[in-house]
DSSP file (Angstrom, degrees, kcal/mol; ACC not computed):
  #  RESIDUE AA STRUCTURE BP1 BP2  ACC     N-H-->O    O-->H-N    N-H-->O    O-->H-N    TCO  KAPPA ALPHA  PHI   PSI    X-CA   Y-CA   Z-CA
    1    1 A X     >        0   0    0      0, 0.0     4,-1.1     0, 0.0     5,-0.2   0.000 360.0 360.0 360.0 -11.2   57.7   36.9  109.1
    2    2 A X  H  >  +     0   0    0      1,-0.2     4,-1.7     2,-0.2     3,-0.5   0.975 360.0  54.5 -86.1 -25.1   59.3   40.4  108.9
    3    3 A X  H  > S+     0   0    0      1,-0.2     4,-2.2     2,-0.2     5,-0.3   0.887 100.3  57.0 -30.1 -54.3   62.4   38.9  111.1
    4    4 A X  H  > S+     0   0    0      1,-0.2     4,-2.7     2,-0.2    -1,-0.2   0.945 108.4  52.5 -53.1 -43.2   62.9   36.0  108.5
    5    5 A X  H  X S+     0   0    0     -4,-1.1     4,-1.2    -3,-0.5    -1,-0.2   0.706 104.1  58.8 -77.4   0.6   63.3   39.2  106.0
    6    6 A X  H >X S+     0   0    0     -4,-1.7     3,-1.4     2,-0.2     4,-1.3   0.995 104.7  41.7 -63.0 -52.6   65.7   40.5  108.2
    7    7 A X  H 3X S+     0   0    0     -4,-2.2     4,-1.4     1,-0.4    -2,-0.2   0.714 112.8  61.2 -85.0 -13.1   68.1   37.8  108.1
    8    8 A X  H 3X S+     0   0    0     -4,-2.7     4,-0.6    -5,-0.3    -1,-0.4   0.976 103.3  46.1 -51.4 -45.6   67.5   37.6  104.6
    9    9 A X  H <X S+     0   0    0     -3,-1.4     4,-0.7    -4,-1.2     3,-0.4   0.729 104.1  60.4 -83.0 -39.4   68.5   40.5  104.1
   10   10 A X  H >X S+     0   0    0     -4,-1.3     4,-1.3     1,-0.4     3,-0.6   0.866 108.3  54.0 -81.9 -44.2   71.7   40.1  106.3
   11   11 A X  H 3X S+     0   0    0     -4,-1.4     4,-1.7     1,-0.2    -1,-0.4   0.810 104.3  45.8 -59.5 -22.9   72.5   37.5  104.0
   12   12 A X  H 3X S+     0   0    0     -4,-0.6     4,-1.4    -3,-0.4    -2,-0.2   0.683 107.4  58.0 -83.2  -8.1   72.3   39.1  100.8
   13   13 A X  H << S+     0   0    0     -4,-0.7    -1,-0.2    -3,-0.6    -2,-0.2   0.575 111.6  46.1-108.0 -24.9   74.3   42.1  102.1
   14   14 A X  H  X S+     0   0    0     -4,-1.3     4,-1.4    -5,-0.2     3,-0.2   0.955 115.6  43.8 -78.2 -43.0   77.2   39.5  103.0
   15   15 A X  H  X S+     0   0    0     -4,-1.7     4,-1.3     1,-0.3    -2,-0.2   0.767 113.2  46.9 -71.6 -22.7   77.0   37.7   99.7
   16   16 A X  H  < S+     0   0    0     -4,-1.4     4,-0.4     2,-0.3    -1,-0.3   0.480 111.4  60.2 -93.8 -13.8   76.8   40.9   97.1
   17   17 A X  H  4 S+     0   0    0     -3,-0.2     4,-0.3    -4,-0.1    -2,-0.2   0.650 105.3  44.1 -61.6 -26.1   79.7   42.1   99.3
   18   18 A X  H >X S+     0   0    0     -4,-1.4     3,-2.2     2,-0.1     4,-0.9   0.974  97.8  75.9 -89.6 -61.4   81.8   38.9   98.3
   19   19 A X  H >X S+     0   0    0     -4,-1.3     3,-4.5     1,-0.3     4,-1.8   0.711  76.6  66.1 -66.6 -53.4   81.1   39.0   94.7
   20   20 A X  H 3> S+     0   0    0     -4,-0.4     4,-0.9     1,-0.2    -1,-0.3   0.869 115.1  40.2 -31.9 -31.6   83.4   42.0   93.6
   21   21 A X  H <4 S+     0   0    0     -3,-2.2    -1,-0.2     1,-0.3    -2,-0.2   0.788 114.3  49.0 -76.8 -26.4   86.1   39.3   94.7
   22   22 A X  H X< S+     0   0    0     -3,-4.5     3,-1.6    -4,-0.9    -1,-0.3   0.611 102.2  71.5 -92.9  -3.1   84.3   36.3   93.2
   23   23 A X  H 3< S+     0   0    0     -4,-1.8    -2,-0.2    -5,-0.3    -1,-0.2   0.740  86.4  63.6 -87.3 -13.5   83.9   38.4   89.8
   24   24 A X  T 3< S+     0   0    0     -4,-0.9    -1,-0.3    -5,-0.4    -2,-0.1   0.394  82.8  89.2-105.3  19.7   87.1   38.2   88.9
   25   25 A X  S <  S-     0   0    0     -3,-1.6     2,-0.5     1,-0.1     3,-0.1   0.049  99.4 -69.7 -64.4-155.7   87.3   34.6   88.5
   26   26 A X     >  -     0   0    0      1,-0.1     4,-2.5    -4,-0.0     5,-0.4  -0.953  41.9-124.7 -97.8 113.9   86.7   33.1   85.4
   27   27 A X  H  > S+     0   0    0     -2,-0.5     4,-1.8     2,-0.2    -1,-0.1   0.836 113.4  36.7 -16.0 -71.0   82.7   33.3   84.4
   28   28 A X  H >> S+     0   0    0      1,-0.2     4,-1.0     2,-0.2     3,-0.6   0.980 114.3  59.4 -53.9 -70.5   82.6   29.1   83.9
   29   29 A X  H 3> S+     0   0    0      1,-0.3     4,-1.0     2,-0.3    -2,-0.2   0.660 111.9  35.8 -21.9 -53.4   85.0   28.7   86.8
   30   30 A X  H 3X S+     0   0    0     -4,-2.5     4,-2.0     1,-0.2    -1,-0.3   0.923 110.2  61.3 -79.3 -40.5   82.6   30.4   89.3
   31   31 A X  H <X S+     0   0    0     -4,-1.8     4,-0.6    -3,-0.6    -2,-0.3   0.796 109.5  40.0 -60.1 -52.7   79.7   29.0   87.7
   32   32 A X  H  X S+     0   0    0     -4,-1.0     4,-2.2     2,-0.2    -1,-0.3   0.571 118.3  52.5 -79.2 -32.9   81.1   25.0   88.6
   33   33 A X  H >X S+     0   0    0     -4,-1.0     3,-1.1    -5,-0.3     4,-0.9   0.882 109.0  42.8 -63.2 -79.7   82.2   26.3   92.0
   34   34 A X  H 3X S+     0   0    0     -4,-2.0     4,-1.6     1,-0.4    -2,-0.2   0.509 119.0  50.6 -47.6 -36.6   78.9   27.9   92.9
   35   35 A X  H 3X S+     0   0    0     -4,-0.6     4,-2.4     2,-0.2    -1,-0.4   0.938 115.2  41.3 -80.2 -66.2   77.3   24.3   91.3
   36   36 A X  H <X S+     0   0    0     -4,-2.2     4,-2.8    -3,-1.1    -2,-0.2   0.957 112.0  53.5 -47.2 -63.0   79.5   22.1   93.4
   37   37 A X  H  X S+     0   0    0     -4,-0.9     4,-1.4     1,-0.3    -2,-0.2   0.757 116.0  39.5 -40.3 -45.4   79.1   24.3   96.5
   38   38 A X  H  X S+     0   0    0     -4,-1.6     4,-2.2    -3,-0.3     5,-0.4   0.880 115.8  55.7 -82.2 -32.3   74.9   24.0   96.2
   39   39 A X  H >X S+     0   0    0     -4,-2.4     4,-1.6     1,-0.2     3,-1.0   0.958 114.2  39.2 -51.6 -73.8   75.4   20.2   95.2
   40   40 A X  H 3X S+     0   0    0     -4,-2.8     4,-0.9     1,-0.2    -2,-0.2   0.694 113.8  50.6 -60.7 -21.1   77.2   19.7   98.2
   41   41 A X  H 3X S+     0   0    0     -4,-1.4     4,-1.7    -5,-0.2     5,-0.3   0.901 116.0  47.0 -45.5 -48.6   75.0   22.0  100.6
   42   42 A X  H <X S+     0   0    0     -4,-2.2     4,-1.1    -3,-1.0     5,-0.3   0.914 115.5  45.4 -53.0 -64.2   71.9   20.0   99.2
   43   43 A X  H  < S+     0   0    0     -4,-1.6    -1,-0.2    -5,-0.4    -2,-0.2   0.699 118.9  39.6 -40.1 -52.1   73.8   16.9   99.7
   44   44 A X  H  < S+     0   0    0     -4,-0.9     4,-0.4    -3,-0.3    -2,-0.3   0.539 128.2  23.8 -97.6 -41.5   75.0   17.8  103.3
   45   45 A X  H  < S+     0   0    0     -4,-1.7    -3,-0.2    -5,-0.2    -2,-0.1   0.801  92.6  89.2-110.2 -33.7   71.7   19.6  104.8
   46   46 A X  S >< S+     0   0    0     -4,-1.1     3,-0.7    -5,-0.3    -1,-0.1   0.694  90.7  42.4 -44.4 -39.9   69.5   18.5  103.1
   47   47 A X  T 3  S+     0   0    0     -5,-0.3     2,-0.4     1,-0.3    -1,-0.2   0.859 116.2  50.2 -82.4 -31.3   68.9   15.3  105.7
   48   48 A X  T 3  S+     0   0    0     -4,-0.4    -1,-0.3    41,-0.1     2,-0.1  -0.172  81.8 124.8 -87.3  44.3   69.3   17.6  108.8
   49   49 A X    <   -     0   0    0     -3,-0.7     2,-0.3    -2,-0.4    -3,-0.1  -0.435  67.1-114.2-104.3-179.8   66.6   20.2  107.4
   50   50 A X        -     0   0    0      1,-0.1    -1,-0.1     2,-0.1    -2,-0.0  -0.705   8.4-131.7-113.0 175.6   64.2   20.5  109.9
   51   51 A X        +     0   0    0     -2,-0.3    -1,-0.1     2,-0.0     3,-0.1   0.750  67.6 104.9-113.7 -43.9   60.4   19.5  109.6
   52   52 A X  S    S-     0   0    0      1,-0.1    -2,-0.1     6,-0.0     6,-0.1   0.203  78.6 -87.4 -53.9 160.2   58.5   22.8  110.9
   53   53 A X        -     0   0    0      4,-0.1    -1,-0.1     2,-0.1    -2,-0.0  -0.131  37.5-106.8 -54.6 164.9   57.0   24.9  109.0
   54   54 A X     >> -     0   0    0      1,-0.1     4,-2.2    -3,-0.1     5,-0.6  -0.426  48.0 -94.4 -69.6 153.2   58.6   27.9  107.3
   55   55 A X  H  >5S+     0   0    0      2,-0.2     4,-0.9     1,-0.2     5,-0.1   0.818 125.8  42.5  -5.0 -63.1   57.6   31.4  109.0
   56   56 A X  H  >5S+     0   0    0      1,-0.2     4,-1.6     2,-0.1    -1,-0.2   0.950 115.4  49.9 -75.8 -35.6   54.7   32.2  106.6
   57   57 A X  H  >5S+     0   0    0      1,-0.2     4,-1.7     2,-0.2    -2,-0.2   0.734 113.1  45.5 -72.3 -25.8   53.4   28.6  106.8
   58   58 A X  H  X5S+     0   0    0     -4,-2.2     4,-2.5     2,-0.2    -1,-0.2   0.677 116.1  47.4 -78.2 -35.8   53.6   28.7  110.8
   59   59 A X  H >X<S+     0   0    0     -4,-0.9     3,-3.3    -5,-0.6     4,-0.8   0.713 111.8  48.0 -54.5 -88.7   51.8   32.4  110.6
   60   60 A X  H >X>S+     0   0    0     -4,-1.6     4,-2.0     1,-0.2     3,-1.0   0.604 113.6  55.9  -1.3 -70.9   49.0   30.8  108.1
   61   61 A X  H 3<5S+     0   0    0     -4,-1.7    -1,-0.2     1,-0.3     5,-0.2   0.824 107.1  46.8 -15.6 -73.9   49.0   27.9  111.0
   62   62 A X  H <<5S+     0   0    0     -3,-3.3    -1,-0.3    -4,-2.5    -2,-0.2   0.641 113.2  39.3 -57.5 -29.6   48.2   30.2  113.8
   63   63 A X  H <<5S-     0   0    0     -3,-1.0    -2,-0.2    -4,-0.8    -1,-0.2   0.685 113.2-121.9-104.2 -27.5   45.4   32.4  112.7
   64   64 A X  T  <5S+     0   0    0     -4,-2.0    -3,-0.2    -5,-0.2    -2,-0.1   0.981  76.6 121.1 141.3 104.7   44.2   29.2  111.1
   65   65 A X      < +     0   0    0     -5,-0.7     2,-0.2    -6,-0.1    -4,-0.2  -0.069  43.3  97.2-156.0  46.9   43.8   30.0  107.4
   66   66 A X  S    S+     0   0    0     -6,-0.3     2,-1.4    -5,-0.2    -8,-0.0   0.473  93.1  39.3 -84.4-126.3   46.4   27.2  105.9
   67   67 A X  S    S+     0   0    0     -2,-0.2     2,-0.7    -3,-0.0    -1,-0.1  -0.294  83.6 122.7-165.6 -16.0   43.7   24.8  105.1
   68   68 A X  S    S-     0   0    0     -2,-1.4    -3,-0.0     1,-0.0    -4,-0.0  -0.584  76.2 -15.3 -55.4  97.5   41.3   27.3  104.0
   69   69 A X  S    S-     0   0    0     -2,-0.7    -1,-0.0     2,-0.1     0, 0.0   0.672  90.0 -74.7  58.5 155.2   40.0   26.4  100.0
   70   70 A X        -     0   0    0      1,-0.1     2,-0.4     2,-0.1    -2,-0.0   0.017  59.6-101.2 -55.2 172.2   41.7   24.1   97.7
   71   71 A X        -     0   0    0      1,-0.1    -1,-0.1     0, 0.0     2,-0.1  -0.953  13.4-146.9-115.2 156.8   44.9   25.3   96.2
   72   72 A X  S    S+     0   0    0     -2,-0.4     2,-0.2     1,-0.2    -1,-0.1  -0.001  90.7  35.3-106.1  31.4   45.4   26.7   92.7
   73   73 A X        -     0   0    0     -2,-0.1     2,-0.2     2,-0.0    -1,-0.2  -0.571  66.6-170.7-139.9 112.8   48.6   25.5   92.5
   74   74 A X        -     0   0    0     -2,-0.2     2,-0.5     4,-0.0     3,-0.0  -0.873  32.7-122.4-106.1 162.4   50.4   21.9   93.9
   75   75 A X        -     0   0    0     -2,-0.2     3,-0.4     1,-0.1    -2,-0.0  -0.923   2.1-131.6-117.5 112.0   53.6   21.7   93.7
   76   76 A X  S    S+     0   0    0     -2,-0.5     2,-0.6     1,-0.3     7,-0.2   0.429 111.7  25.0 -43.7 -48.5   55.6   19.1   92.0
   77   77 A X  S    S-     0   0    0      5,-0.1     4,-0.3    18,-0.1    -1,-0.3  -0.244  87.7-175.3-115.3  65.8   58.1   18.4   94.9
   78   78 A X  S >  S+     0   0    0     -2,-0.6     3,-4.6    -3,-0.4    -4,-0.0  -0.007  73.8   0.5 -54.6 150.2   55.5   19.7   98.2
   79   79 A X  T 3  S-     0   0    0      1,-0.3     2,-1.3     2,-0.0    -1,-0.2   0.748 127.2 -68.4  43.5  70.9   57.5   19.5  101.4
   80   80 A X  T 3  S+     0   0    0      1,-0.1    15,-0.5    15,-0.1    16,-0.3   0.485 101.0 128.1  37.4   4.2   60.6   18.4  100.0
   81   81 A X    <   -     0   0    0     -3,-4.6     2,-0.4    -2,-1.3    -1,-0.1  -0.008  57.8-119.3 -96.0-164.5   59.3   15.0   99.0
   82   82 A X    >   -     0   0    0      3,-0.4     3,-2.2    -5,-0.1    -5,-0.1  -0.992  31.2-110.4-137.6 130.6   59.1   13.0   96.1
   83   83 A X  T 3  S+     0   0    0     -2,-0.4     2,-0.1     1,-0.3     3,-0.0  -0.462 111.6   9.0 -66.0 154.2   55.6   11.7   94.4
   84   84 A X  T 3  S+     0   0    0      1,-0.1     2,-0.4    -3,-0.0    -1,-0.3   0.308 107.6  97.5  67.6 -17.8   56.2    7.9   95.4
   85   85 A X  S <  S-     0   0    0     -3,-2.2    -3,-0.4    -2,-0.1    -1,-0.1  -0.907  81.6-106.2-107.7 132.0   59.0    8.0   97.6
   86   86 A X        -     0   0    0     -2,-0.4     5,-0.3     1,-0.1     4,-0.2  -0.555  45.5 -95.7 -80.7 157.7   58.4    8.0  101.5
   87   87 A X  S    S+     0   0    0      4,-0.1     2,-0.2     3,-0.1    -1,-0.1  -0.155  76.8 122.9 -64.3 137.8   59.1   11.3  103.0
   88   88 A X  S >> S-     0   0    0     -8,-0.1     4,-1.9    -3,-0.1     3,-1.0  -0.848  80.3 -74.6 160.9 175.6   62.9   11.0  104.3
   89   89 A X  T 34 S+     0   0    0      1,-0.3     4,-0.4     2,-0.2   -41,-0.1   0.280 128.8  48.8 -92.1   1.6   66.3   12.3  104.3
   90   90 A X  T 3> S+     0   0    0     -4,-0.2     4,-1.6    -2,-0.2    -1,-0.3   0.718 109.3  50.9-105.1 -29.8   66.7   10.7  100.5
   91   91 A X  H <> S+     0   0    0     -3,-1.0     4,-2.9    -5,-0.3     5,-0.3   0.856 115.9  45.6 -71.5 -34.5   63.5   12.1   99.3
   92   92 A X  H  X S+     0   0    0     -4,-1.9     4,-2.6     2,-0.2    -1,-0.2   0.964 107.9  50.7 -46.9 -68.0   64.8   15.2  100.5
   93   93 A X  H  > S+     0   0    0     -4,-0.4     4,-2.4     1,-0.2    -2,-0.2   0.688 113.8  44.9 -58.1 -44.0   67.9   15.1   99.4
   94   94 A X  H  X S+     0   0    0     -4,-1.6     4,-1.8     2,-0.2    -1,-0.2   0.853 111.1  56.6-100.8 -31.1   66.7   14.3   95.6
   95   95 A X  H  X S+     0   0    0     -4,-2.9     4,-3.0   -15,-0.5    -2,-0.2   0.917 106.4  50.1 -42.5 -41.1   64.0   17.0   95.9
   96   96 A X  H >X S+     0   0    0     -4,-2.6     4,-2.4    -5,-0.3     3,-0.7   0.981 112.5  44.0 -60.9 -59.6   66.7   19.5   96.7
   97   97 A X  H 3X S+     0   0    0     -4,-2.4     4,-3.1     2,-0.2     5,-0.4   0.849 107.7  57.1 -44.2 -39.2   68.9   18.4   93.6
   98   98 A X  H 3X S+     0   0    0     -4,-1.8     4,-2.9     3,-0.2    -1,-0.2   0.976 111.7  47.6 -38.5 -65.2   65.6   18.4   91.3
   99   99 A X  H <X S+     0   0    0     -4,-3.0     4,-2.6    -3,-0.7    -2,-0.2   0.926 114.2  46.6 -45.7 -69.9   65.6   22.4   92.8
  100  100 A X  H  X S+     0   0    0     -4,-2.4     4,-2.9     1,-0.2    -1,-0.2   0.846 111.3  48.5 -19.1 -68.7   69.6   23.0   91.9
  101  101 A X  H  X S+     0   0    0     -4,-3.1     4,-1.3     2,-0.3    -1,-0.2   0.775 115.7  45.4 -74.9 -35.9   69.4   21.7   88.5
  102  102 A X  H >X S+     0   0    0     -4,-2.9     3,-2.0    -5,-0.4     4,-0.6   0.998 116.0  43.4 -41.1 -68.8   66.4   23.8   87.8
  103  103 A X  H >X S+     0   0    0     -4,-2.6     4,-1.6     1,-0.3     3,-1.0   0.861 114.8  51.3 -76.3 -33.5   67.6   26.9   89.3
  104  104 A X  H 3X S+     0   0    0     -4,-2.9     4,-0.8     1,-0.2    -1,-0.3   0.808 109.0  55.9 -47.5 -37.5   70.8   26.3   87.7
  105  105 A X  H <X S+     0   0    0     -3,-2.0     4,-0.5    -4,-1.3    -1,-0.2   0.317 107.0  38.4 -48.2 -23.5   69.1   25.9   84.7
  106  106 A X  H <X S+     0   0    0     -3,-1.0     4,-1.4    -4,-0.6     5,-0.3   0.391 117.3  55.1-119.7 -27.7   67.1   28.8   84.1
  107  107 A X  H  X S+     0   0    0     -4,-1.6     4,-1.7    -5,-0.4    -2,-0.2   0.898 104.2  50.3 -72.2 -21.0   70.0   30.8   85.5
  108  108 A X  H  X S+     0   0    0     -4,-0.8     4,-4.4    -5,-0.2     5,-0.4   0.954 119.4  45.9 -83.2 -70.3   72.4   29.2   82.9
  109  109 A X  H  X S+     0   0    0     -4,-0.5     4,-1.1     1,-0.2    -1,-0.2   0.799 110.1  46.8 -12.1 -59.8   69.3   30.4   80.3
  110  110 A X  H  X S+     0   0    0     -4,-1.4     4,-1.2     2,-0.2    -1,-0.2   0.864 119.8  38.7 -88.1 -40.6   68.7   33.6   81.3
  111  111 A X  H >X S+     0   0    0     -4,-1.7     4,-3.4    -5,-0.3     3,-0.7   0.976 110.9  61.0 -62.1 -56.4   72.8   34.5   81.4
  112  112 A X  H 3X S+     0   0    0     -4,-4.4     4,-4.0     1,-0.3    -2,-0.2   0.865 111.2  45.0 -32.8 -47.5   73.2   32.3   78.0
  113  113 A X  H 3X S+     0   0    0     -4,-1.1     4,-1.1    -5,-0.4    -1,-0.3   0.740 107.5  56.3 -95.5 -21.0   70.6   35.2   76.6
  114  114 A X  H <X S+     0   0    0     -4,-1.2     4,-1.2    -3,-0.7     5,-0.3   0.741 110.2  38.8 -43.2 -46.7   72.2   37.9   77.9
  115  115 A X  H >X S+     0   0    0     -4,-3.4     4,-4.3     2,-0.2     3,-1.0   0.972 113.8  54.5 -66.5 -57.4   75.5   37.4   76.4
  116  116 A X  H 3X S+     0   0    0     -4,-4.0     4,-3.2    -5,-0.3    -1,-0.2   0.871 114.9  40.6 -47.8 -31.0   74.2   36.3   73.2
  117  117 A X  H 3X S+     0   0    0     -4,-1.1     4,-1.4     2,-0.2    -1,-0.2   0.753 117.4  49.5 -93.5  -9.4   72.1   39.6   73.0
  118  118 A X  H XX S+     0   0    0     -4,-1.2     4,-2.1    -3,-1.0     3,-1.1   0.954 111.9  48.2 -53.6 -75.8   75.1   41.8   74.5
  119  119 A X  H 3X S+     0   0    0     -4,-4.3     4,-1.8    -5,-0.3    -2,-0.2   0.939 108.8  55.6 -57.5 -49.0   77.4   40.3   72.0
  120  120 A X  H 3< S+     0   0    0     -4,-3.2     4,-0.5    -5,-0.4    -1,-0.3   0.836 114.7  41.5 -55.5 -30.5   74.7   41.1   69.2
  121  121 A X  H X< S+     0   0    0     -4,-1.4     3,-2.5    -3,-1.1    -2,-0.2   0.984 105.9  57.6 -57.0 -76.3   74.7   44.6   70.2
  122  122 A X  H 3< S+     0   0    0     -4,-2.1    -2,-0.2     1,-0.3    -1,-0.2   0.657 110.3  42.4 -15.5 -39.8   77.9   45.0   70.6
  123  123 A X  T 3< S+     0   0    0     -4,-1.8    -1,-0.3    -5,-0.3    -2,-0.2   0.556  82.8 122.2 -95.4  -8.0   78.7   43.8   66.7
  124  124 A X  S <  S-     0   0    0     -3,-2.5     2,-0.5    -4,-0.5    -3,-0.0  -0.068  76.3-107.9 -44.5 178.6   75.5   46.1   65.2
  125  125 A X        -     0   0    0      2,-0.0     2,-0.1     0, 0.0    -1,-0.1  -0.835  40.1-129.7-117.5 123.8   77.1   48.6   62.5
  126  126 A X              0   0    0     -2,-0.5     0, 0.0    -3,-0.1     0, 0.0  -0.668 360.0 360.0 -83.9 165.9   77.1   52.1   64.1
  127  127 A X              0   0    0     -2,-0.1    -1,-0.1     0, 0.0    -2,-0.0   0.363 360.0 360.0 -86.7 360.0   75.8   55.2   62.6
């Protein structure tokens, strides 16, 4: 698993290298790129994803303690799928978008409350 954080890693160190460049778009602007891009990744990859397990889920596998006591959490879209839909490169596909529009969604949130509370500082009365 510590490999997987490597190449995490090796990705984040490209993409927070690209953003001075991307920062000076326009705030909305980037925001509808970044939205298209993951629509179309989703869209695009989503059918070719592969079916093994992830790293941790392949460890878990091996030492054999996936299956080991119920779990305290399931999770609305498990495996990519869809409650009701057979597992397949659309169920996939509409799991991933479910995932976008969330994380787009709580990012959109979380920025939304950050400005507003910027901008409210920003107008306080000074002493």
């Amino acid at each position: 698993h510590a490999l997987i954080g490597v190449g995490e890693a090796a990705i984040t160190v490209v993409a927070v290298a690209a953003l001075p460049s991307l920062a000076r778009r326009q705030g909305r602007s980037l925001a509808g790129v970044a939205l298209a891009a993951a629509l179309l990744a989703v869209v695009l990859l989503a059918p070719i994803a592969s079916t093994l397990p992830d790293g941790l889920e392949a460890v878990a596998g091996a030492l054999r303690i996936a299956h080991q006591g119920a779990p305290t959490f399931v999770a609305p879209l498990a495996d990519y799928g869809v409650r009701g839909m057979a597992v397949g490169p659309l169920a996939t596909v509409l799991a991933g978008l479910v995932g976008v529009a969330a994380s787009f969604g709580a990012g959109w949130l979380v920025a939304n409350g950050l400005t507003r509370g910027s901008a409210a500082a920003g107008s306080a009365p000074s002493a």
